[in-house]
C-alpha positions in Angstrom: -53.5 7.8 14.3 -54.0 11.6 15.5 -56.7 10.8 17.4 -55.8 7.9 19.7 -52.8 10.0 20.4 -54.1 13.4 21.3 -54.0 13.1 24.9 -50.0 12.4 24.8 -49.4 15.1 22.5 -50.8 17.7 24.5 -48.8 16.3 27.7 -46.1 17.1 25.5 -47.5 20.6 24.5 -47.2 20.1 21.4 -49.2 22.3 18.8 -51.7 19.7 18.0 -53.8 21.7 14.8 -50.0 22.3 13.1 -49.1 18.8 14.5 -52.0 16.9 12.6 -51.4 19.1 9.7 -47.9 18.2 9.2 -48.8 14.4 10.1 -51.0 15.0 6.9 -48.9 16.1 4.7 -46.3 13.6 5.3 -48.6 10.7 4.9 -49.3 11.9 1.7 -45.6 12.2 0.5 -44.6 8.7 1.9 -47.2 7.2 0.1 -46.5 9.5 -3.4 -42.6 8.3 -2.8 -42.8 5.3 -1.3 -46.0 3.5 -1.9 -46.0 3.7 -5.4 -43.0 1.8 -5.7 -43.1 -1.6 -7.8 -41.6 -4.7 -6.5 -41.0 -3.9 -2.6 -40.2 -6.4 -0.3 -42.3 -8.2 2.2 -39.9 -6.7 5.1 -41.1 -3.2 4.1 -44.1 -3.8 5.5 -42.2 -2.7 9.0 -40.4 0.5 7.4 -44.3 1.6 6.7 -45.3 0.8 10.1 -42.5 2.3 11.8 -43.2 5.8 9.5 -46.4 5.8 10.6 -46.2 5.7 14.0 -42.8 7.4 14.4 -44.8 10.0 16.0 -47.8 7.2 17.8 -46.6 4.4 18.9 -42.7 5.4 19.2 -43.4 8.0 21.4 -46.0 6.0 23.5 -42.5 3.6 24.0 -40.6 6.6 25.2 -43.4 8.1 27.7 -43.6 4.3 29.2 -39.7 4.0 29.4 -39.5 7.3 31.3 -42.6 6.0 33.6 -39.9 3.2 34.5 -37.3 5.9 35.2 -35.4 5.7 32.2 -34.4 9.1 30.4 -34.4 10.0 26.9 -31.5 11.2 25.4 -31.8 12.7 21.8 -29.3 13.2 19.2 -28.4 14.9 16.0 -25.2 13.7 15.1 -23.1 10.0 14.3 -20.3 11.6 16.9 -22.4 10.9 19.8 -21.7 7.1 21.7 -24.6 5.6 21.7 -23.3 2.7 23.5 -22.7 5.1 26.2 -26.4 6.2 26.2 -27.4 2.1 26.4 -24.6 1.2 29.0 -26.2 3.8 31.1 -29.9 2.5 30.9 -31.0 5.6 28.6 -33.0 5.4 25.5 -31.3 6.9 22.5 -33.2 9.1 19.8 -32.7 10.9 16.9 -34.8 14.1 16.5 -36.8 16.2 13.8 -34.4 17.7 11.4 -35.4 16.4 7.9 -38.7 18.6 7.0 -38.9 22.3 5.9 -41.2 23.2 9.4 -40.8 26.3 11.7 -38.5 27.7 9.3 -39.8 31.3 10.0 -39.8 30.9 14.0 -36.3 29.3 13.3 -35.0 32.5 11.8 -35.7 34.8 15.3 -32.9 32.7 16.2 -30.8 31.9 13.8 -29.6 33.7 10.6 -31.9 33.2 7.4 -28.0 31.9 5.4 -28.1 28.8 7.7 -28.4 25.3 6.3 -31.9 23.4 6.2 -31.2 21.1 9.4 -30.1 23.1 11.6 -33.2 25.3 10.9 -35.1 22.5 11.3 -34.6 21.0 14.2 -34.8 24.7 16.0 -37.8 25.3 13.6 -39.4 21.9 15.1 -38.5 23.1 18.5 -40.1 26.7 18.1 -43.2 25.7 16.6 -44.1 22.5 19.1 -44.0 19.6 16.4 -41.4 17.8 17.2 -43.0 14.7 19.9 -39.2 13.3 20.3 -37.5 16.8 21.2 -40.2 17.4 24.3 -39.8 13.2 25.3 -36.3 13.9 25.9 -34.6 15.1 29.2 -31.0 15.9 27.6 -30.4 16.5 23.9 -26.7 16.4 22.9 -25.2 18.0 20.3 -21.9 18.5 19.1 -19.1 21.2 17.3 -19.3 19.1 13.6 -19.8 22.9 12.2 -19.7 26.7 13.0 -23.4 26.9 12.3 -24.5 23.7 14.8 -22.2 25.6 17.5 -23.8 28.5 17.9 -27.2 27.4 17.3 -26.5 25.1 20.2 -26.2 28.1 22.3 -29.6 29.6 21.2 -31.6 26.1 21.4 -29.8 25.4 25.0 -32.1 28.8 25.8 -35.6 26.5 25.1 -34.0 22.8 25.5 -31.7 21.0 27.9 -28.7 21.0 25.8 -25.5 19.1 26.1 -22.6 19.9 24.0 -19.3 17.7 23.1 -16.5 19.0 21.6 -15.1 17.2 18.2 -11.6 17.8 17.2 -11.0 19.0 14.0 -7.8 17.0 13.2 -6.7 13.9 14.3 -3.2 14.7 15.3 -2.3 12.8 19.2 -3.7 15.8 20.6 -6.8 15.5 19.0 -7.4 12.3 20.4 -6.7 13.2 24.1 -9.3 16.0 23.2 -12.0 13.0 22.0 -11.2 11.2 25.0 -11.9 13.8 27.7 -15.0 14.3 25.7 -16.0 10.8 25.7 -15.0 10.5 29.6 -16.8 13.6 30.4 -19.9 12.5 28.0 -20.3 9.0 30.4 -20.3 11.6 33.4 -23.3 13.2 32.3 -25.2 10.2 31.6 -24.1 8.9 34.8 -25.2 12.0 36.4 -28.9 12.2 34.5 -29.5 8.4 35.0 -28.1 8.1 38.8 -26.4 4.9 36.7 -23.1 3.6 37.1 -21.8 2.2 33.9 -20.2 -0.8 34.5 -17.9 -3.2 32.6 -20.9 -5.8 31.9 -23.1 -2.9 30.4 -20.6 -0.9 28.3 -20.0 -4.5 27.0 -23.7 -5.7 26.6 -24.0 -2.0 24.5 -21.1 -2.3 22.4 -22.6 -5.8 21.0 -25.9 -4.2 20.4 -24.9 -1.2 18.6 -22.0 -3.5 16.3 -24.5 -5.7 15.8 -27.1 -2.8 14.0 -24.3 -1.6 12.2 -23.4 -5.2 11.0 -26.8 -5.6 9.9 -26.3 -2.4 8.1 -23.3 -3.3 6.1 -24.8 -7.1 5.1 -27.9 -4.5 3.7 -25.0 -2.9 1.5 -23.5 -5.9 0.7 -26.3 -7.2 -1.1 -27.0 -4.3 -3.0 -24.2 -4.5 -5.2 -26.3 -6.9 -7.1 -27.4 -6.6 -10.3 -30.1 -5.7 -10.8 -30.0 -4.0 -7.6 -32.5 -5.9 -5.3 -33.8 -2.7 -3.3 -34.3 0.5 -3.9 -32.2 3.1 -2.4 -35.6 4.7 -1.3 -36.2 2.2 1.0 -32.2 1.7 1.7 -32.1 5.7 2.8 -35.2 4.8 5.2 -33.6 2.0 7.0 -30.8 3.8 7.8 -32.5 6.8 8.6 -35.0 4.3 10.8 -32.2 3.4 13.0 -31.7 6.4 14.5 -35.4 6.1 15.9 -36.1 2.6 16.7 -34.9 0.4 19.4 -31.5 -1.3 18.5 -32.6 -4.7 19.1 -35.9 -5.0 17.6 -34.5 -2.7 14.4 -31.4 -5.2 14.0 -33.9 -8.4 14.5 -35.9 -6.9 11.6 -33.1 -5.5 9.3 -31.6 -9.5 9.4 -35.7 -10.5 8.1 -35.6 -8.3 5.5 -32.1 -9.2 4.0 -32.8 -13.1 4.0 -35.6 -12.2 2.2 -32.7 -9.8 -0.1 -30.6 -12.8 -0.1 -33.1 -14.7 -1.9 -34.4 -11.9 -4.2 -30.4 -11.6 -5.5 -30.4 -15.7 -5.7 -33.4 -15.2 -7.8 -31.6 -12.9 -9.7 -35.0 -10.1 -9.2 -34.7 -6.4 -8.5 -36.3 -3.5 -8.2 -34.7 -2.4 -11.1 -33.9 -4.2 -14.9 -29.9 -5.3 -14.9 -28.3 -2.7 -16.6 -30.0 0.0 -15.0 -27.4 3.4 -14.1 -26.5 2.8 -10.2 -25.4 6.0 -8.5 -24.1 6.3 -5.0 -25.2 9.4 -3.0 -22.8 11.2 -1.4 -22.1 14.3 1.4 -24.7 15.7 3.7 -27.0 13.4 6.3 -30.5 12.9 5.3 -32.7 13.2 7.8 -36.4 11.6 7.8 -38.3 12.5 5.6 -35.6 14.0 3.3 -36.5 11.7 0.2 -36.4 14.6 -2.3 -32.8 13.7 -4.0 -32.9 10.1 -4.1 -36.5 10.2 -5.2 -35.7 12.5 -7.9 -32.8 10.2 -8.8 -34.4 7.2 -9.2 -37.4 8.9 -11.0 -34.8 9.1 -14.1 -34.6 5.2 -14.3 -31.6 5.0 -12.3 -30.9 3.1 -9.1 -29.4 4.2 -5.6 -27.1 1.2 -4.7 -25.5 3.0 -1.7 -25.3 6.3 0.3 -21.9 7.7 1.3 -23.4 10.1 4.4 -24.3 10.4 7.9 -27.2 8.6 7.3 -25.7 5.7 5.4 -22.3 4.4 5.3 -20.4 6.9 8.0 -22.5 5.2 10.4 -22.0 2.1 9.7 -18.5 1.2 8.6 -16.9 0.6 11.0 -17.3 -1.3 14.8 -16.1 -1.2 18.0 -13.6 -3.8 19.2 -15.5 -6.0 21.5 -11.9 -7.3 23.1 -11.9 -4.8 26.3 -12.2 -6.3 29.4 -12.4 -3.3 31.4 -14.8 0.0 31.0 -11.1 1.9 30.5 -10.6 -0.6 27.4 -13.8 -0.5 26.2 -13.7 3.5 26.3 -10.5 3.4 24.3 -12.0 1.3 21.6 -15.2 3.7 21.5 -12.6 6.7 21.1 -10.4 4.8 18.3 -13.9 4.1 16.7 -15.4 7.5 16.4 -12.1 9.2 15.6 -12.3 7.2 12.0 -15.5 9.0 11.3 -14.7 10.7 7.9 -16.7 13.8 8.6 -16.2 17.1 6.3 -15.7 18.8 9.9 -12.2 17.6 9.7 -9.1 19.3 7.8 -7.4 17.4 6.3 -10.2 14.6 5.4 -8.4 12.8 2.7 -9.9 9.4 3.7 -13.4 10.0 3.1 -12.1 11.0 -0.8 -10.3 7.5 -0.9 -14.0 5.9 0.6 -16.1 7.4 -1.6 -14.2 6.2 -4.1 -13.6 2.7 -2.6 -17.6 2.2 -1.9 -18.5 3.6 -5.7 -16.4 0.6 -6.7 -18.1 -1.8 -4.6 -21.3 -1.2 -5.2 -20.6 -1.2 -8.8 -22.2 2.5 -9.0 -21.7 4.0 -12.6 -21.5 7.3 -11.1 -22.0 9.3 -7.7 -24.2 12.2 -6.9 -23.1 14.4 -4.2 -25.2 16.4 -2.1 -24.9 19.4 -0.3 -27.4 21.1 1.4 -27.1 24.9 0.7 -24.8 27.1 2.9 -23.4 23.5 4.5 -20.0 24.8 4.0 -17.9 21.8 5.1 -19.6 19.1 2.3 -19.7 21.8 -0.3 -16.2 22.5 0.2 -15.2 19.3 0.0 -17.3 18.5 -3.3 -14.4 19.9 -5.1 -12.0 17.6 -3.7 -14.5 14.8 -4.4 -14.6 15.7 -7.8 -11.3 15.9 -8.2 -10.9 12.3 -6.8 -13.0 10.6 -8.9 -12.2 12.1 -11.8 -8.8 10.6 -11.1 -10.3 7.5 -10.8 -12.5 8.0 -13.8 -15.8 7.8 -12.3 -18.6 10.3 -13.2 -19.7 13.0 -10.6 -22.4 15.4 -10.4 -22.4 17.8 -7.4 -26.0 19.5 -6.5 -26.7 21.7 -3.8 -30.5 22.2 -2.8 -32.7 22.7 0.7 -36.0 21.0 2.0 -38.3 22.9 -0.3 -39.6 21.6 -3.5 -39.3 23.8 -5.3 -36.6 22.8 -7.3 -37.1 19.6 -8.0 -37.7 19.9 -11.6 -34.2 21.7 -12.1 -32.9 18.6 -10.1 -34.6 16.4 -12.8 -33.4 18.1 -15.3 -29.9 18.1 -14.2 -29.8 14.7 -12.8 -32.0 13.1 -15.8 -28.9 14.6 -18.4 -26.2 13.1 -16.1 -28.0 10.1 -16.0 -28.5 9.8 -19.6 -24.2 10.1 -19.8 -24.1 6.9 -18.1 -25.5 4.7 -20.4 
C-alpha cells in the first residue's frame, strides 16, 4: 500500500520512513491478532480491508472530499455531535490515539504521568504519522478529564483546535451549560463550512447517525448467543471502525455482516464452544489498534460478548428522537441525548454502575473485566464503585490497569487466565 500512496503522504508532510515503519508493524500485529482467528465471518472480509487502508484509501476519500470543498473535522471523544458535523456538510473522523508512537516527542509537552491516549494522539501529532490529524481543518476536543484539558491547550499550539465544554453533573444548570455548548458547536461548523444547517439536514443527519448506532446495538444483540457467534476481537474493531468510515457505507455493511450473524446463531455456530467463560469489558475507550486486553482475554479460552466503553456500548445506546420538526427541537433532542452519556467525567455517575451491571446480564457474561489505562484517574476511580456494584449483584470482577506497551502482557495472562479459570 506504501507505495501507491507516497505522493499523498508527503502532501501531508508526513514522516514517510517512520510512516512505513509503523504501517509495518501494524500489519504484522493485525494479522498475529486477527488473522489467525478460527471461524470468522464472511463480513470480516470488509473490517480487513478497511484496516488496511485506514491510512490508503480512507485518506485518499478525505483529500477528494476537501477537493469538493468539504472540511474534515476530527474527533477524540463520543461527546462531540456528529450529526452536527453531517448537517453541516463536514466529514467526521476519529484520529490516531490507540498505538504507543511519539511517546518521547509527546513528553516535551506533556508530563511523562499522563495516560497512554492522550500521549498518543499528541505523540502522533509530534512525530508526523498520523494521515487523519494533517486531513483535518478543525479537530475538536473536549473537558471529559484534567489531563485532555490542558493537553488541548498545548496541541492547539501545532493543530487547529476546538474545545467544548462538558458539565460535570447533570443538575438544570448543567444542561443549559451543554446547550450553549451544543449551539455554540453548530456556530463553528457553520462558520468553517460557510454552511447553514438547516431543518432538512440536521434531520437527514440524525437518521444517519441512529441508524449506525442501531446497527450497533442489533451487533450486541446477537452476541448474547451461545456460543457467542463473534469474537469480541472483531466486535471491538467494528466499533472502533465507525469512528473512521463513512456512516452510510459502515451501517450498509454492519447490517451484511449481522444477517450473516443471524444465521450463524440460527445455526447454532460460534466462534467459541457453548459453555465457553463470556466476559464483558468495561471502562476506558479503545482506540484502533488497542487489541492488547481483549486479545489477551480471549487467548485464555474465554469470549468477549460485549464492551461497556467509549468504544462500545456508551456510543451506542442510546438515539436521538427523530420527532423535531424544527433545528431548535432537533438541538434539544441532541442535548437530552448526549447528557445520558455515562462518562467517569461525571460526579455522581451512578447510572453507568446500574449499566454495567444491566448489560453483563444481557449478554449473559459470567464476569466483567474492567480496564483502566494507567494514570486515567476518572475510570480507575470508579473501578471501585464498579466493584462494589457487582459484587452486590454477585457477578465476578477483575479490575486491570495497563498502557500501550507490551510489555505486560504475560502478567495480564497470568492474571486474567486465574480469573478466568474461577468462572468455570
Amino acid at each position: 500500500m506504501a507505495a501507491s500512496y507516497n505522493e499523498m503522504w508527503e502532501k501531508l508532510d508526513l514522516d514517510l520512513d517512520a510512516h512505513n515503519a509503523l504501517l509495518e508493524v501494524l500489519g504484522k500485529f493485525y494479522g498475529d491478532i486477527y488473522m489467525s482467528q478460527q471461524g470468522r465471518l464472511k463480513g470480516a472480509e470488509y473490517l480487513d480491508f478497511v484496516l488496511s487502508e485506514v491510512h490508503g484509501l480512507r485518506i485518499k476519500e478525505l483529500q477528494d472530499e476537501k477537493a469538493k470543498g468539504k472540511k474534515i473535522v476530527g474527533t477524540f471523544c463520543v461527546f462531540v455531535p456528529e450529526e452536527l458535523t453531517l448537517a453541516a456538510d463536514a466529514v467526521h473522523v476519529g484520529l490516531c490515539s490507540g498505538a504507543d508512537a511519539g511517546r518521547e516527542q509527546a513528553e516535551t509537552m506533556v508530563p511523562r504521568n499522563t495516560c497512554a491516549l492522550i500521549k498518543s494522539f499528541i505523540g502522533f501529532k509530534l512525530a508526523k504519522l498520523c494521515p487523519f490529524t494533517e486531513s483535518c481543518d478543525m479537530i475538536v476536543g473536549e473537558t471529559t478529564c484534567d489531563g485532555k484539558k490542558k493537553a488541548y491547550e498545548a496541541f492547539g499550539k501545532v493543530a487547529p483546535m476546538y474545545v467544548m465544554e462538558v458539565p460535570q453533573q447533570k443538575r438544570s444548570s448543567d444542561r443549559e451549560l451543554w446547550r450553549a455548548e451544543v449551539w455554540r458547536y453548530k456556530e463553528a461548523l457553520e462558520r468553517l463550512t460557510g454552511r447553514k444547517i438547516t431543518t432538512e439536514k440536521l434531520r437527514e443527519a440524525i437518521r444517519t447517525v441512529n441508524a449506525k448506532r442501531r446497527v450497533l446495538q442489533r451487533l450486541n444483540a446477537l452476541r448474547a448467543a451461545d456460543p457467542a457467534p463473534i469474537s469480541g476481537r472483531d466486535a471491538l474493531l467494528i466499533n472502533q471502525i465507525s469512528f473512521y468510515d463513512d456512516p452510510v457505507r459502515f451501517t450498509a455493511k454492519m447490517n451484511e455482516l449481522c444477517d450473516e450473524l443471524e444465521a450463524r446463531v440460527a445455526a447454532g455456530e460460534g466462534v467459541a464452544p457453548k459453555g465457553a467463560p463470556r466476559l464483558l469489558l468495561s471502562g476506558c475507550p479503545m482506540a484502533v489498534p488497542n487489541w492488547k486486553v481483549p486479545y489477551v482475554a480471549e487467548s485464555t479460552g474465554a469470549v468477549v460478548v460485549g464492551e461497556e466503553s467509549c468504544i462500545g456500548t456508551r456510543n451506542s445506546r442510546d438515539l436521538v428522537d427523530e420527532s423535531g420538526e424544527t433545528v431548535n427541537d432537533m438541538i434539544e433532542a441532541l442535548v437530552d441525548r448526549y447528557l445520558r452519556i455515562d462518562c467517569a467525567c461525571f460526579t455522581p455517575n451512578d447510572e453507568r454502575l446500574d449499566n454495567i451491571a444491566a448489560e453483563a446480564k444481557a449478554a449473559h457474561a459470567d464476569g466483567v473485566l474492567h480496564y483502566s489505562l494507567l494514570f486515567c484517574q476518572p475510570y480507575t476511580h470508579e473501578a471501585f464503585k464498579v466493584a462494589k456494584k457487582l459484587s452486590d449483584e454477585k457477578i465476578p470482577m477483575l479490575a486491570v490497569e495497563t498502557d500501550y506497551s507490551m510489555d505486560d502482557v504475560e502478567q495480564l495472562k497470568t492474571r486474567i487466565g486465574a480469573f478466568v479459570e474461577t468462572l468455570d
